[in-house]
C-alpha positions as CSV (number, residue, x, y, z in Angstrom):
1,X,-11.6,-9.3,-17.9
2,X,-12.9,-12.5,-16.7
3,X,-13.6,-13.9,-13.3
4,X,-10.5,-14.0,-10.9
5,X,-9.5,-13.6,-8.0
6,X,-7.3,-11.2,-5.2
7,X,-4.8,-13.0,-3.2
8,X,-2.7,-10.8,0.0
9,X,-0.1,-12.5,2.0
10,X,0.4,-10.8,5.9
11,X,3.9,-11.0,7.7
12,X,3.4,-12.4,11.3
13,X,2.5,-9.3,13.1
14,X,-0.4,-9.8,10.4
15,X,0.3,-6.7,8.2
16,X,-0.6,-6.8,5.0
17,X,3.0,-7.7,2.7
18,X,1.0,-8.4,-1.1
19,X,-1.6,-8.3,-2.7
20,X,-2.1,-10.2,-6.5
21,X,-4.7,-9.9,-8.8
22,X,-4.8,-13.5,-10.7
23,X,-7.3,-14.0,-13.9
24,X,-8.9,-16.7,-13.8
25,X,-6.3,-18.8,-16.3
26,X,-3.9,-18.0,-12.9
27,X,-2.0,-15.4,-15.1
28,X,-1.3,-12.4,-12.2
29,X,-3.0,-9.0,-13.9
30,X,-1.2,-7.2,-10.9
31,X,1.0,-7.5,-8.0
32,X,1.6,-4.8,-5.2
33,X,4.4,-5.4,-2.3
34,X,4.6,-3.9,0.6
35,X,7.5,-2.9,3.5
36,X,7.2,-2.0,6.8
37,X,10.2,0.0,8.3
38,X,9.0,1.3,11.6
39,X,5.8,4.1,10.6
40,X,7.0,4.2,7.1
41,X,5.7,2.1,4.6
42,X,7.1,1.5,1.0
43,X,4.5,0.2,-1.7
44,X,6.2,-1.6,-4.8
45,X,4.0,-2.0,-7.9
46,X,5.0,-4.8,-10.4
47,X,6.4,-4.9,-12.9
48,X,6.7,-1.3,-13.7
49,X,8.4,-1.4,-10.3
50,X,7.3,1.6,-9.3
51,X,7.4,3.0,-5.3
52,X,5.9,4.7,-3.7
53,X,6.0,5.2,0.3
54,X,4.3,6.5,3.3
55,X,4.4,7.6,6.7
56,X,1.6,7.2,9.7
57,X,1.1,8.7,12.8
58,X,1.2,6.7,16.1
59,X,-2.8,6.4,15.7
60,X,-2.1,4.8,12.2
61,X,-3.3,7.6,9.7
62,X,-1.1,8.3,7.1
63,X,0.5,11.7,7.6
64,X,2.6,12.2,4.7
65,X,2.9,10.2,0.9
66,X,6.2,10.3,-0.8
67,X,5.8,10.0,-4.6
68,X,7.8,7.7,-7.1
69,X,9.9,10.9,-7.9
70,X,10.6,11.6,-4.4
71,X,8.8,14.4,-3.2
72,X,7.2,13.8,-0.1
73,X,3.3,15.5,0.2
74,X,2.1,16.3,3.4
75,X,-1.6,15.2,4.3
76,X,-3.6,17.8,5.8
77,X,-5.4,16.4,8.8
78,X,-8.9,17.4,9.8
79,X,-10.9,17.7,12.9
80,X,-14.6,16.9,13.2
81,X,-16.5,17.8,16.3
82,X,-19.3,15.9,17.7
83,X,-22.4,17.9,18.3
């Protein structure tokens, strides 16, 4: 593919809402939205339209990943001590 470029818009609490990949004749190779409803987020890819959501914790690591069909996946979290 030739050179192009990655553009994102951000709502105004500066979260990320887009993202577009453009070739470099400005046609877009891929756009990705993105909503915010509370700790869930819901991740649109066009134009297969396909979702795809997610939930995070109060410390911002996702904690569960619901797939296009529906079925949510829990995340297992991990703990790593410090020596």
């Amino acid at each position: 593919m030739p050179p192009g470029y990655e553009a994102f818009t951000h709502d105004s609490l500066r979260r990320q809402t887009g993202e577009q990949l453009v070739a470099a004749d400005g046609a877009i190779r891929r756009a990705t939205a993105l909503r915010y409803d509370g700790l869930a987020v819901t991740e649109t890819d066009a134009p297969q339209s396909i979702d795809g959501s997610h939930a995070r914790s109060a410390w911002g690591g996702p904690n569960e990943v619901v797939d296009a069909a529906g079925e949510a996946h829990p995340l297992v979290s991990t703990t790593h001590s410090v020596p």
